[in-house]
N, CA, C and O atoms as a GROMACS GRO file, in nm:
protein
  464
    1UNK      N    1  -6.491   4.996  -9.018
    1UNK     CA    2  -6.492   4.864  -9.074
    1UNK      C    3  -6.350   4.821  -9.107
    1UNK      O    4  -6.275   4.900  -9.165
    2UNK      N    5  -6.303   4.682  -9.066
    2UNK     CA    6  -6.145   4.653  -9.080
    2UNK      C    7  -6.153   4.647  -9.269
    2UNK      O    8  -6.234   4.577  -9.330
    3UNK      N    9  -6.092   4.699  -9.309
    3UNK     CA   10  -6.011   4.626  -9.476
    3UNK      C   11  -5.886   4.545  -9.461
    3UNK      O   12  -5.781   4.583  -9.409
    4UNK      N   13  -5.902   4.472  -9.495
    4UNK     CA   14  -5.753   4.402  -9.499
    4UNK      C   15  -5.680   4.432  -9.630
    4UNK      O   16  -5.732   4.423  -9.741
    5UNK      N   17  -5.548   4.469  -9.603
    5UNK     CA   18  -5.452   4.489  -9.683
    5UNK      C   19  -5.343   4.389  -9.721
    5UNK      O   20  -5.346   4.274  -9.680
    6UNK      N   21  -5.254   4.432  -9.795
    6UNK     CA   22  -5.140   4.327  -9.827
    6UNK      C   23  -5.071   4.293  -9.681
    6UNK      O   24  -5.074   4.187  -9.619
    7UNK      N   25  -5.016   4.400  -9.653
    7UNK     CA   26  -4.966   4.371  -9.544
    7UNK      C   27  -5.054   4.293  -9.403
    7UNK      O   28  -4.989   4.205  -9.347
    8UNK      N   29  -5.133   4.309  -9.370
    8UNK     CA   30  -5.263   4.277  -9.301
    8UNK      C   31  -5.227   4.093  -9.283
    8UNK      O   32  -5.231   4.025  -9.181
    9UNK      N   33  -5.195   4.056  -9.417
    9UNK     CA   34  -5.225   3.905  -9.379
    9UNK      C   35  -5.060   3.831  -9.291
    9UNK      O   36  -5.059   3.741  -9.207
   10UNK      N   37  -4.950   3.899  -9.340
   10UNK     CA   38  -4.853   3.856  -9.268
   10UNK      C   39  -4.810   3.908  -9.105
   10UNK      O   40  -4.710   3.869  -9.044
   11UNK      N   41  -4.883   3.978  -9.067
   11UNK     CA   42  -4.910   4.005  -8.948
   11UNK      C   43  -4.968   3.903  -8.892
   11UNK      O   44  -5.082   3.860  -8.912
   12UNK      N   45  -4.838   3.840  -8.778
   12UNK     CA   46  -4.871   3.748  -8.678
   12UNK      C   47  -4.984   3.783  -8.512
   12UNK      O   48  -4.993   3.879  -8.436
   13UNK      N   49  -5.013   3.726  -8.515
   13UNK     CA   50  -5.124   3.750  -8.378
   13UNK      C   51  -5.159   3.678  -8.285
   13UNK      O   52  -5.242   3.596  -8.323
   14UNK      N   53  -5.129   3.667  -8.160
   14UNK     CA   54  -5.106   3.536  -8.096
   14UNK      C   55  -5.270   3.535  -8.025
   14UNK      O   56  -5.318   3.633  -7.967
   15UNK      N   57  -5.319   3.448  -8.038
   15UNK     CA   58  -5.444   3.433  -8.019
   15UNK      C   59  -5.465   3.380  -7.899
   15UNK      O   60  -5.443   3.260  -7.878
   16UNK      N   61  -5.523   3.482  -7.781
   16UNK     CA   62  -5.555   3.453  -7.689
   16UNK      C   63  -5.712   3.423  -7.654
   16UNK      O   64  -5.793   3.432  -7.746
   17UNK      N   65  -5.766   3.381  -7.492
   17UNK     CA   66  -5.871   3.432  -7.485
   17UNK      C   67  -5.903   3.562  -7.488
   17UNK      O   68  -5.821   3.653  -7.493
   18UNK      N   69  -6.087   3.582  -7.482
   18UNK     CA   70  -6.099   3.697  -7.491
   18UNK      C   71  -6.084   3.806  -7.382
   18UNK      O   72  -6.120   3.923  -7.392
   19UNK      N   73  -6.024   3.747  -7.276
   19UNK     CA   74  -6.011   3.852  -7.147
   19UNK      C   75  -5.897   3.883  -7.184
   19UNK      O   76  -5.870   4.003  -7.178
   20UNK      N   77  -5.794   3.790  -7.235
   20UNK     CA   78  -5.641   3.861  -7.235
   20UNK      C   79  -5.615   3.979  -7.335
   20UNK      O   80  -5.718   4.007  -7.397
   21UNK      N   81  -5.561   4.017  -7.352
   21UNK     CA   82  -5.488   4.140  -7.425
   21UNK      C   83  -5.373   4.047  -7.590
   21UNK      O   84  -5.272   3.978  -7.585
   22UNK      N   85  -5.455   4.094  -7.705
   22UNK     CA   86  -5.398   4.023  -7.844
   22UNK      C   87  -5.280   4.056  -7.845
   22UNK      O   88  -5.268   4.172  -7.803
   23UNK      N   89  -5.148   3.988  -7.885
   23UNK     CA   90  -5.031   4.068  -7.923
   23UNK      C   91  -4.985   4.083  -8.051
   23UNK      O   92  -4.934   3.982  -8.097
   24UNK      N   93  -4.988   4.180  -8.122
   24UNK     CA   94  -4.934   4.151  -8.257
   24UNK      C   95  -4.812   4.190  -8.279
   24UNK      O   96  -4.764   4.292  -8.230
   25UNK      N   97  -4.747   4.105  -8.361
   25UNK     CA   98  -4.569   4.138  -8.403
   25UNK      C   99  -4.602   4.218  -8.542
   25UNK      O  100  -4.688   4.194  -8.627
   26UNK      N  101  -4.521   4.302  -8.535
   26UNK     CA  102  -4.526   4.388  -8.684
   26UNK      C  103  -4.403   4.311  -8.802
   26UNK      O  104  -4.285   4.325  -8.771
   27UNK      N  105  -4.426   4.256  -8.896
   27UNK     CA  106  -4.333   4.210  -8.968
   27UNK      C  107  -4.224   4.283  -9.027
   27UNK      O  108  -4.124   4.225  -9.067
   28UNK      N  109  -4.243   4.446  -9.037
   28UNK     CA  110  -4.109   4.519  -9.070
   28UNK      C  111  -4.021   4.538  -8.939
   28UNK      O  112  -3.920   4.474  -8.911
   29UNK      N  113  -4.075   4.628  -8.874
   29UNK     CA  114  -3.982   4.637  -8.703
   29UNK      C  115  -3.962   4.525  -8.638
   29UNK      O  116  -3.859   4.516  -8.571
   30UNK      N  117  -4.064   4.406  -8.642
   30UNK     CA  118  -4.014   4.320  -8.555
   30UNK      C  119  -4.103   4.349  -8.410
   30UNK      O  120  -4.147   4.260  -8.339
   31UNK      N  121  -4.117   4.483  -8.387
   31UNK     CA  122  -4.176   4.507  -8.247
   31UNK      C  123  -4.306   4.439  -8.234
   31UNK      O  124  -4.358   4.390  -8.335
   32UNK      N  125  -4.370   4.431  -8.107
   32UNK     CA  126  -4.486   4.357  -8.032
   32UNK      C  127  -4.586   4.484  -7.976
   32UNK      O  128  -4.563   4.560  -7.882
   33UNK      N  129  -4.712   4.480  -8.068
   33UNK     CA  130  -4.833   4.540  -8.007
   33UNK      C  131  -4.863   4.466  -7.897
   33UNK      O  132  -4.838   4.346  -7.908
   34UNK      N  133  -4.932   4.520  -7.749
   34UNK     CA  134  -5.027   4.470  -7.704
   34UNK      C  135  -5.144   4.499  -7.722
   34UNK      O  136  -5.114   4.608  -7.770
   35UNK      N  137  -5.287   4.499  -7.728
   35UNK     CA  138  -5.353   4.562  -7.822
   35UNK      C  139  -5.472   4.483  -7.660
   35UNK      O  140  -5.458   4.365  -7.630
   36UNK      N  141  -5.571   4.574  -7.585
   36UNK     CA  142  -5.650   4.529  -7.514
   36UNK      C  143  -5.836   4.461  -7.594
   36UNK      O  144  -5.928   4.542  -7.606
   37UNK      N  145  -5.840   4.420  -7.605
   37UNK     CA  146  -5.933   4.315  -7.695
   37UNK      C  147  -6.064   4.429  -7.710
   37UNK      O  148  -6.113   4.466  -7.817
   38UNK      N  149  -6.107   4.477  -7.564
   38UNK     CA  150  -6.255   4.540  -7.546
   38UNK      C  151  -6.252   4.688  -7.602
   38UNK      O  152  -6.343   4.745  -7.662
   39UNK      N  153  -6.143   4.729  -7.573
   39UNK     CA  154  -6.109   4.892  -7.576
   39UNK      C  155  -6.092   4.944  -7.718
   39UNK      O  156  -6.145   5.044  -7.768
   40UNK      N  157  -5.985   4.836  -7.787
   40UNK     CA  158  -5.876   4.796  -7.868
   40UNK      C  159  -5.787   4.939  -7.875
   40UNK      O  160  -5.760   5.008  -7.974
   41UNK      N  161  -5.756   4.957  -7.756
   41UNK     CA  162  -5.659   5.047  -7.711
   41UNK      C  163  -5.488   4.956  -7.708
   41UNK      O  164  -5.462   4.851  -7.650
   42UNK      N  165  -5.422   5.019  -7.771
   42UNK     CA  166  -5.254   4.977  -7.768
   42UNK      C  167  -5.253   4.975  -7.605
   42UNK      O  168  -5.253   5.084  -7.547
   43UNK      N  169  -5.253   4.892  -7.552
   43UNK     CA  170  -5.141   4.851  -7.408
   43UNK      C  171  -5.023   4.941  -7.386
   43UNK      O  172  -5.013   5.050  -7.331
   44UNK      N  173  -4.938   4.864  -7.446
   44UNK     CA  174  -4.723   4.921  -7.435
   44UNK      C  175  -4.727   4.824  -7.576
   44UNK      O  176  -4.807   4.741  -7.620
   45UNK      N  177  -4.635   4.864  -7.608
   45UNK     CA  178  -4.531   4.854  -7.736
   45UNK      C  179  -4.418   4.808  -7.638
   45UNK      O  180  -4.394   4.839  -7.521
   46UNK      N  181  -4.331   4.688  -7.757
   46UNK     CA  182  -4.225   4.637  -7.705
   46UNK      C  183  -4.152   4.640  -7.873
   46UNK      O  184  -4.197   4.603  -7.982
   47UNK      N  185  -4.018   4.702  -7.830
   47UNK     CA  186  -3.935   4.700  -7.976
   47UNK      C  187  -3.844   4.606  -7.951
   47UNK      O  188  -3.785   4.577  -7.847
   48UNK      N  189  -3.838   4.549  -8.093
   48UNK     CA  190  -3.750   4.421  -8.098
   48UNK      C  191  -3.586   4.456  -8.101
   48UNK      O  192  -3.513   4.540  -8.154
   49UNK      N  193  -3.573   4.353  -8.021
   49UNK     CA  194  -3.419   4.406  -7.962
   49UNK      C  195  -3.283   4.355  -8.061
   49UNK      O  196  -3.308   4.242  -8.102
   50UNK      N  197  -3.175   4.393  -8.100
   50UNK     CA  198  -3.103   4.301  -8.133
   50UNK      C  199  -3.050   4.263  -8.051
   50UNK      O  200  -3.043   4.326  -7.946
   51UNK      N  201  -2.978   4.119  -8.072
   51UNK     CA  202  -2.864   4.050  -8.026
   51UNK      C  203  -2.759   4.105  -8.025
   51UNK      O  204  -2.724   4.163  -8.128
   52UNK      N  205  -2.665   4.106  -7.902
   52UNK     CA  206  -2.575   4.152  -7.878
   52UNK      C  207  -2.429   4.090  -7.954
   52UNK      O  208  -2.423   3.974  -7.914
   53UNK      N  209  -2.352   4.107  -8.013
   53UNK     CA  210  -2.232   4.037  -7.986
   53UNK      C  211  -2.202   4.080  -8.128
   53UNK      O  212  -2.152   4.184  -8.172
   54UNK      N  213  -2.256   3.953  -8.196
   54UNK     CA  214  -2.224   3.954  -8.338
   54UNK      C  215  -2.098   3.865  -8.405
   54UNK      O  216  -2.105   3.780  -8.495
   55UNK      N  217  -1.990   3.911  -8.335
   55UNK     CA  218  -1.829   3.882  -8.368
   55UNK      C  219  -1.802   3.835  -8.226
   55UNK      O  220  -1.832   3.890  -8.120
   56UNK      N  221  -1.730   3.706  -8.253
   56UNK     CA  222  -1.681   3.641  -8.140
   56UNK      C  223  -1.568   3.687  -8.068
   56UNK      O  224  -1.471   3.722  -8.134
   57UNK      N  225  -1.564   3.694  -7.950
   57UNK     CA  226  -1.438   3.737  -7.850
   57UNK      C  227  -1.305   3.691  -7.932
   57UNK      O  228  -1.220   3.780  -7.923
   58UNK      N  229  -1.260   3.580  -8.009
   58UNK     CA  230  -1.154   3.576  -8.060
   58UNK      C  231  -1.151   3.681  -8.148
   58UNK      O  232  -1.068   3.771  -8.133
   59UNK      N  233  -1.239   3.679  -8.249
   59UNK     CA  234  -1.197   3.770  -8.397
   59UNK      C  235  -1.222   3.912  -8.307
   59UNK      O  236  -1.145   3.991  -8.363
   60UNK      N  237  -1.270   3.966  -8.228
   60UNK     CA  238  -1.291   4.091  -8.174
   60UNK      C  239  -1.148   4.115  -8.125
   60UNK      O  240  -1.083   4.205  -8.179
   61UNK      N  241  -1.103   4.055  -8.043
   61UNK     CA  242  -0.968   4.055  -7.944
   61UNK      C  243  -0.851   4.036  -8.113
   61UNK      O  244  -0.735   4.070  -8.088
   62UNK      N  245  -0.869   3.998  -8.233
   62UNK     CA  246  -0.773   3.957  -8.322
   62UNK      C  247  -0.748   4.123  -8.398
   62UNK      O  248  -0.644   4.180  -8.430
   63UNK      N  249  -0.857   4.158  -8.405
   63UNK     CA  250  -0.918   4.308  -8.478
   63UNK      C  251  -0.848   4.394  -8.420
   63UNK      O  252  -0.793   4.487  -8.478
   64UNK      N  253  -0.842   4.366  -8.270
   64UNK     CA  254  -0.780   4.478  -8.141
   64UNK      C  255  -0.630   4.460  -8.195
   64UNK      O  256  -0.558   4.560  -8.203
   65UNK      N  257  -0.592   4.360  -8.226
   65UNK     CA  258  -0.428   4.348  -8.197
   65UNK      C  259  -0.387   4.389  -8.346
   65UNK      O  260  -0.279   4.448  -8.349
   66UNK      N  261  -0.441   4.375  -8.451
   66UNK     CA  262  -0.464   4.425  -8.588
   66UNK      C  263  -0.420   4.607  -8.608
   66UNK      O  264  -0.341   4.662  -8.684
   67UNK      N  265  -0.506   4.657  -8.507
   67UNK     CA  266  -0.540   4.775  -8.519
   67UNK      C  267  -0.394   4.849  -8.378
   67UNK      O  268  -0.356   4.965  -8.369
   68UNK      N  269  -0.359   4.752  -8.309
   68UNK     CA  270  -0.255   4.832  -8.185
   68UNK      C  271  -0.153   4.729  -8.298
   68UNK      O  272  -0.137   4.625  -8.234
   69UNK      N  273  -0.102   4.719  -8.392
   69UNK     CA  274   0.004   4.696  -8.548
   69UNK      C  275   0.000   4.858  -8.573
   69UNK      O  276   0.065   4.956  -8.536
   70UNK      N  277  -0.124   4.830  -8.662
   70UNK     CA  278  -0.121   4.932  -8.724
   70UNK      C  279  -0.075   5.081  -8.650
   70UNK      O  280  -0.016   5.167  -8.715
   71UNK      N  281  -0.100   5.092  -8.549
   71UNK     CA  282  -0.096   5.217  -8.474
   71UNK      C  283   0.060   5.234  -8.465
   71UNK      O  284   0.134   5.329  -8.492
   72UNK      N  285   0.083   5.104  -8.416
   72UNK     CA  286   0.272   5.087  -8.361
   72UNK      C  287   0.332   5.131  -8.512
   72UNK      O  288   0.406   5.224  -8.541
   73UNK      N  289   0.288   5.058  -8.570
   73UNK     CA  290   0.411   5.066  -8.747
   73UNK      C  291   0.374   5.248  -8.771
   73UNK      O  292   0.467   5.327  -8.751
   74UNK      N  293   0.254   5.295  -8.809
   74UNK     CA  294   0.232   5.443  -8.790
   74UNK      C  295   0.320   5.537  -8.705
   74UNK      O  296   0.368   5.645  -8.737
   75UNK      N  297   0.330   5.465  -8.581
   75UNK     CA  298   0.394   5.571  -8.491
   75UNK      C  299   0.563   5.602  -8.532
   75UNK      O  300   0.625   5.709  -8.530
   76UNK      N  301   0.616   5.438  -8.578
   76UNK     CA  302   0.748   5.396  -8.592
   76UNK      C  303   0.770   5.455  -8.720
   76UNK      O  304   0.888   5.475  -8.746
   77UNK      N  305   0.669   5.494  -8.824
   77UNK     CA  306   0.710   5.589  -8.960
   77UNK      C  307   0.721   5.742  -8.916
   77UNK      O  308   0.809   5.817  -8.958
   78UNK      N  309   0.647   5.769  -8.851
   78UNK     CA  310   0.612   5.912  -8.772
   78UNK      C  311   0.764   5.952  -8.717
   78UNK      O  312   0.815   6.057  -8.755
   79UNK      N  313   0.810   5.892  -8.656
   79UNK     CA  314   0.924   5.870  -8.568
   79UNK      C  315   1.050   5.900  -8.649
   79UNK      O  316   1.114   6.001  -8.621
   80UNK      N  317   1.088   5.818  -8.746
   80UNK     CA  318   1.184   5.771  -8.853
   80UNK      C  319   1.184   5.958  -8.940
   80UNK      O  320   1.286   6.028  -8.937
   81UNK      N  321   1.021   6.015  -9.026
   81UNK     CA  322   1.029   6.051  -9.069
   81UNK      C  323   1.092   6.248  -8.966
   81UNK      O  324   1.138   6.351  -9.016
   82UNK      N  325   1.067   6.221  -8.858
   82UNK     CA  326   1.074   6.304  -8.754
   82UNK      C  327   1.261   6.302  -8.740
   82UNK      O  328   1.320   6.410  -8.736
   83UNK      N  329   1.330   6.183  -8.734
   83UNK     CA  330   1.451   6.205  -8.712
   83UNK      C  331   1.521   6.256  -8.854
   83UNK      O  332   1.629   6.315  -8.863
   84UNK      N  333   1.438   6.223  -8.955
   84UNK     CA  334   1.509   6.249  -9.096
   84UNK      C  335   1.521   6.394  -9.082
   84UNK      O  336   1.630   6.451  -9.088
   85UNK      N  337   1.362   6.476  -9.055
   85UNK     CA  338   1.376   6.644  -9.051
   85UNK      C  339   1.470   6.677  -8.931
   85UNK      O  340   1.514   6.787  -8.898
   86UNK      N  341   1.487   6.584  -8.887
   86UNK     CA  342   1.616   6.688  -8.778
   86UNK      C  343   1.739   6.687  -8.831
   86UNK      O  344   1.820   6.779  -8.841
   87UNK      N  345   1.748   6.545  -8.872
   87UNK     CA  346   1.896   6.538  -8.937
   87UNK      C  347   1.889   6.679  -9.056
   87UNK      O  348   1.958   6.781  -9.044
   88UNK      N  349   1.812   6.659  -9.146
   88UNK     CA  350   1.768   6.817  -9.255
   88UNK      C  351   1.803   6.921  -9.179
   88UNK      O  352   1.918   6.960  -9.199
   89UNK      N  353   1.738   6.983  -9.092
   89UNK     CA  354   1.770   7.075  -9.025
   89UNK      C  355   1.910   7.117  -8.994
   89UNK      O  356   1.960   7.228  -9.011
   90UNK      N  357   1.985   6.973  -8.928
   90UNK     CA  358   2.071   7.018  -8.857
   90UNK      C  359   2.211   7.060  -8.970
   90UNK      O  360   2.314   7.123  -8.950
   91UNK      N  361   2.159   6.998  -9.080
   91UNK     CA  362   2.261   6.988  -9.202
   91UNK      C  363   2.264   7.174  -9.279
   91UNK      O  364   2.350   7.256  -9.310
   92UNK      N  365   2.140   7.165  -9.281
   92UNK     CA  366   2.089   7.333  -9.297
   92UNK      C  367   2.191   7.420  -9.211
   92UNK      O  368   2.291   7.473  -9.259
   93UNK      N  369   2.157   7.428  -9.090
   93UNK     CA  370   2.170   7.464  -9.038
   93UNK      C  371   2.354   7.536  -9.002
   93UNK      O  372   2.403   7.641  -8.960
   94UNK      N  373   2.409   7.386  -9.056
   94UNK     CA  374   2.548   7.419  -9.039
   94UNK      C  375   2.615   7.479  -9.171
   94UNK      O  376   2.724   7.536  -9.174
   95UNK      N  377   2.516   7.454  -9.294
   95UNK     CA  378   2.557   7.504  -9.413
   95UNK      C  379   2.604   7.639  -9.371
   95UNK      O  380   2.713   7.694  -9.356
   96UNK      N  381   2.413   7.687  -9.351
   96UNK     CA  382   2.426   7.832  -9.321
   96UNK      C  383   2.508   7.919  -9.204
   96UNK      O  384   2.500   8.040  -9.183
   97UNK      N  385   2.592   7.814  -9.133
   97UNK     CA  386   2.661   7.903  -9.009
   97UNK      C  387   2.788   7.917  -9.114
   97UNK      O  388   2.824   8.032  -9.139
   98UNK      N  389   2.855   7.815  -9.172
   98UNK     CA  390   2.970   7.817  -9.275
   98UNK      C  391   2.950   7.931  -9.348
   98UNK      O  392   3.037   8.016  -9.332
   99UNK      N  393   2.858   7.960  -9.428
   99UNK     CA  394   2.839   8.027  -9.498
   99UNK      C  395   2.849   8.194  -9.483
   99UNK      O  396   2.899   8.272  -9.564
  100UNK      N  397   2.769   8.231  -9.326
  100UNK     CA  398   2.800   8.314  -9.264
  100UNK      C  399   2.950   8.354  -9.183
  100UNK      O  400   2.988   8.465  -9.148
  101UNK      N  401   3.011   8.234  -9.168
  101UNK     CA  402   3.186   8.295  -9.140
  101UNK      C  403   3.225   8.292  -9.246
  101UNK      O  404   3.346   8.314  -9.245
  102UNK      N  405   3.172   8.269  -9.385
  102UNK     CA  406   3.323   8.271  -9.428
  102UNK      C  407   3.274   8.366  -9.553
  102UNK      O  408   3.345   8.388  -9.650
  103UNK      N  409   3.148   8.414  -9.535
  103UNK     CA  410   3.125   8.558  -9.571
  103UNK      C  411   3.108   8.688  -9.496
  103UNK      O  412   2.988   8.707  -9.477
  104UNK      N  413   3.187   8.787  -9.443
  104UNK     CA  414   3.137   8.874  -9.377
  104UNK      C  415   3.014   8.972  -9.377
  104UNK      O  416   2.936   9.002  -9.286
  105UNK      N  417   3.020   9.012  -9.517
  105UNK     CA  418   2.949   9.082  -9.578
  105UNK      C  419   2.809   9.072  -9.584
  105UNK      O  420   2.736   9.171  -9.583
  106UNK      N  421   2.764   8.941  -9.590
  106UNK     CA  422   2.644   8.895  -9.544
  106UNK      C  423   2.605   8.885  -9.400
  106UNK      O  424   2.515   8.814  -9.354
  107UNK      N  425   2.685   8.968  -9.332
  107UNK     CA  426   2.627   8.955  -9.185
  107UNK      C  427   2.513   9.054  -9.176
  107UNK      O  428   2.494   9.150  -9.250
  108UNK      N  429   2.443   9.017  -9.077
  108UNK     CA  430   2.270   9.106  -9.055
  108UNK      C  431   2.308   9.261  -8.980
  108UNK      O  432   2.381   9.284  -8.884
  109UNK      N  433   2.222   9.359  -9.068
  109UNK     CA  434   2.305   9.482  -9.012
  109UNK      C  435   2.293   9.516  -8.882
  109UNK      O  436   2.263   9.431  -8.799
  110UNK      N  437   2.309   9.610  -8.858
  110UNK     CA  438   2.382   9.696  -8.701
  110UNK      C  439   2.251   9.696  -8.649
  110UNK      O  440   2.154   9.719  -8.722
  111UNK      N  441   2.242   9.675  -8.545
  111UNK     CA  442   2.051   9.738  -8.512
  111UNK      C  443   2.047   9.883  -8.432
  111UNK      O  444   2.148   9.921  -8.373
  112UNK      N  445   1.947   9.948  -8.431
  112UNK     CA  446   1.965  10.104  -8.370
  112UNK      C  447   2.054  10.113  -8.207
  112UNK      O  448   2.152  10.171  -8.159
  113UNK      N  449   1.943  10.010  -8.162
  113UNK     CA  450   2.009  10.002  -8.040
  113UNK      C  451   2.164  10.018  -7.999
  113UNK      O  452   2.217  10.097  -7.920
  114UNK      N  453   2.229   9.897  -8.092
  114UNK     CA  454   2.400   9.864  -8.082
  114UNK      C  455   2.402   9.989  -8.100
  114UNK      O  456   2.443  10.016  -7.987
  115UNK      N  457   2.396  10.039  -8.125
  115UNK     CA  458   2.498  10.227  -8.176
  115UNK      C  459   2.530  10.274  -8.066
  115UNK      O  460   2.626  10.350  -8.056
  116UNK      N  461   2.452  10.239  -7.958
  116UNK     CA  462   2.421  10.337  -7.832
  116UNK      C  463   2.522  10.289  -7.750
  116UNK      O  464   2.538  10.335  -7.637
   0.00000   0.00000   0.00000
């Protein structure tokens, strides 16, 4: 026996004759029963599709050029902070050669091998 429920009454139903096949739209999904009248066997199911797009080709294409900024200015800090550690390095680097001529004593000892 049908009960009708809350939901029951906002369920659309396109009212055919009785040879055709009822279709009902489900009001949460959106999707389309076919529902065969005699059988009342489900047909196919059709799920409701969205619309494609959403955001217009300008603001989409504006977003793109937004985001290849951002990437460029990123790369150009990346870059900057990359030449700073070399310059570091290279400053290091010469400390410690100074440091080593003009201390002998701190030179790294003999290794087994040299002896030979």
């Amino acid at each position: 026996m049908w009960h009708q429920d809350i939901h029951a009454e906002s369920v659309e139903v396109d009212m055919a004759t009785n040879n055709e096949p009822a279709k009902i739209s489900c009001p949460c999904c959106q999707a389309t029963l076919v529902i065969d009248r005699e059988t009342l066997a489900i047909l196919y199911v059709t799920e409701h599709r969205v619309k494609a797009g959403g955001a217009s080709f300008e603001k989409s294409l504006q977003d793109l050029k937004d985001k290849e900024k951002q990437k460029s200015s990123r790369f150009q800090q990346a870059f900057e902070e990359e030449k700073q550690r070399k310059a570091l390095l290279g400053k290091k680097f010469q400390e410690l050669r100074k440091h080593a001529d003009t201390n002998p004593d701190d030179r790294p000892p003999l290794r087994p091998f040299d002896l030979d």
